[in-house]
C-alpha positions in Angstrom: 9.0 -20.8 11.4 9.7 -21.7 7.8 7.6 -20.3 5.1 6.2 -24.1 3.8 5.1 -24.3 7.9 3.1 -21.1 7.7 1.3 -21.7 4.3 -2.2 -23.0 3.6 -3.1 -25.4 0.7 -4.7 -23.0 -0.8 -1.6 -20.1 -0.5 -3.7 -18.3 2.4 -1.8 -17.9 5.4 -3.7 -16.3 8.5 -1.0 -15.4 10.7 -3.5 -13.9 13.5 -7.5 -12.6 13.0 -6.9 -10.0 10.8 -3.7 -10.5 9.3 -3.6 -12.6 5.8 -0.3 -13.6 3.8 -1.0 -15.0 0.3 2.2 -15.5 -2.3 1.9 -15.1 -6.1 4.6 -14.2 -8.9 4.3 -10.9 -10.2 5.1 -12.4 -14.0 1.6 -13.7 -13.6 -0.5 -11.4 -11.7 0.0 -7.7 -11.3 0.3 -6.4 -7.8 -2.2 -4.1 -8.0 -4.8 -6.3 -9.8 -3.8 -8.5 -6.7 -4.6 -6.1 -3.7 -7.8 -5.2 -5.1 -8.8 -8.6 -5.9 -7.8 -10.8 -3.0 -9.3 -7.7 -0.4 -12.5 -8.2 -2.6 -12.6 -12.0 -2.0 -11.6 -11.3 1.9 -14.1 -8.9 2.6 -17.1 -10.9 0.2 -17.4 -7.4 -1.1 -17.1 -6.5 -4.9 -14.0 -4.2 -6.0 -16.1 -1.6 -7.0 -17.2 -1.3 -3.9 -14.1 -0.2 -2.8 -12.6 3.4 -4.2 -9.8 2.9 -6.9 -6.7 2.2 -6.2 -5.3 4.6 -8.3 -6.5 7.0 -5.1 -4.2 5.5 -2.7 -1.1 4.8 -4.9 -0.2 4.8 -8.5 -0.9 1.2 -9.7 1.3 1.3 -12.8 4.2 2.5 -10.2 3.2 -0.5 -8.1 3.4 -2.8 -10.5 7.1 -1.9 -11.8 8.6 -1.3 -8.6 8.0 -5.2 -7.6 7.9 -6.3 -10.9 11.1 -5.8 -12.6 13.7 -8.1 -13.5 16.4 -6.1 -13.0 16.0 -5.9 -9.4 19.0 -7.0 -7.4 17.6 -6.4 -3.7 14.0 -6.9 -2.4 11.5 -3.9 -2.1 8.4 -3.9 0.0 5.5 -1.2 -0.3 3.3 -0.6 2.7 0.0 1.4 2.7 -3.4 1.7 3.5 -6.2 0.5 1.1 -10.2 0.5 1.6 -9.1 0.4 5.6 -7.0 -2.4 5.2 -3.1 -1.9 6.0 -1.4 -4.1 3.0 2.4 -4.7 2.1 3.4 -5.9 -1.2 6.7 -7.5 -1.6 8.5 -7.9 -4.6 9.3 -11.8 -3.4 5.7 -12.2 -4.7 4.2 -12.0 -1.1 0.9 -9.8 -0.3 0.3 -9.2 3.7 -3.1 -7.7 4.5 -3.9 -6.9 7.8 -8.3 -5.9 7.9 -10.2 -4.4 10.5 -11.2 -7.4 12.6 -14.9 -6.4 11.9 -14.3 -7.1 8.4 -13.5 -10.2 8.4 -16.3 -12.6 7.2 -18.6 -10.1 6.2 
């Protein structure tokens, strides 16, 4: 299935219940201020509800691992955040995969 088949209007692609693909360019948004943010607007919870970031993986490292211009082959990042599994891509994609129960909260 091509990418422009699996998108939403809005950018928000639920690929299953818990399991939420949303695209953005890094030049605009930082992929850490991303993670936090769109798990925030998933879960209807605020960020600082959440522990930081910086307690699961260096944000500043994040951000210029997918993030720089001299990059000649892709990088993804996986790991766990505020019990959410989420992969960053430097193509710009975010892939969060929540605890079922979460969802809608």
């Amino acid at each position: 299935m091509s990418k422009s088949n699996r998108r939403s209007r809005d950018g928000d692609t639920p690929t299953s219940m818990n399991v939420t693909r949303k695209q953005f360019d890094w030049s605009e948004t930082r992929p850490s201020a991303a993670v936090t943010e769109y798990i925030s607007a998933m879960t209807g919870r605020e960020q600082t509800d959440f522990a930081p970031l910086y307690e699961t993986i260096d944000p500043e490292a994040l951000d210029s691992l997918l993030d720089s211009p001299k990059r000649s082959t892709p990088v993804s990042i996986s790991f766990e955040y505020a019990d959410h599994s989420v992969t960053v891509r430097s193509d710009g994609e975010l892939v969060i995969e929540a605890p079922s129960s979460s969802i809608g909260r």
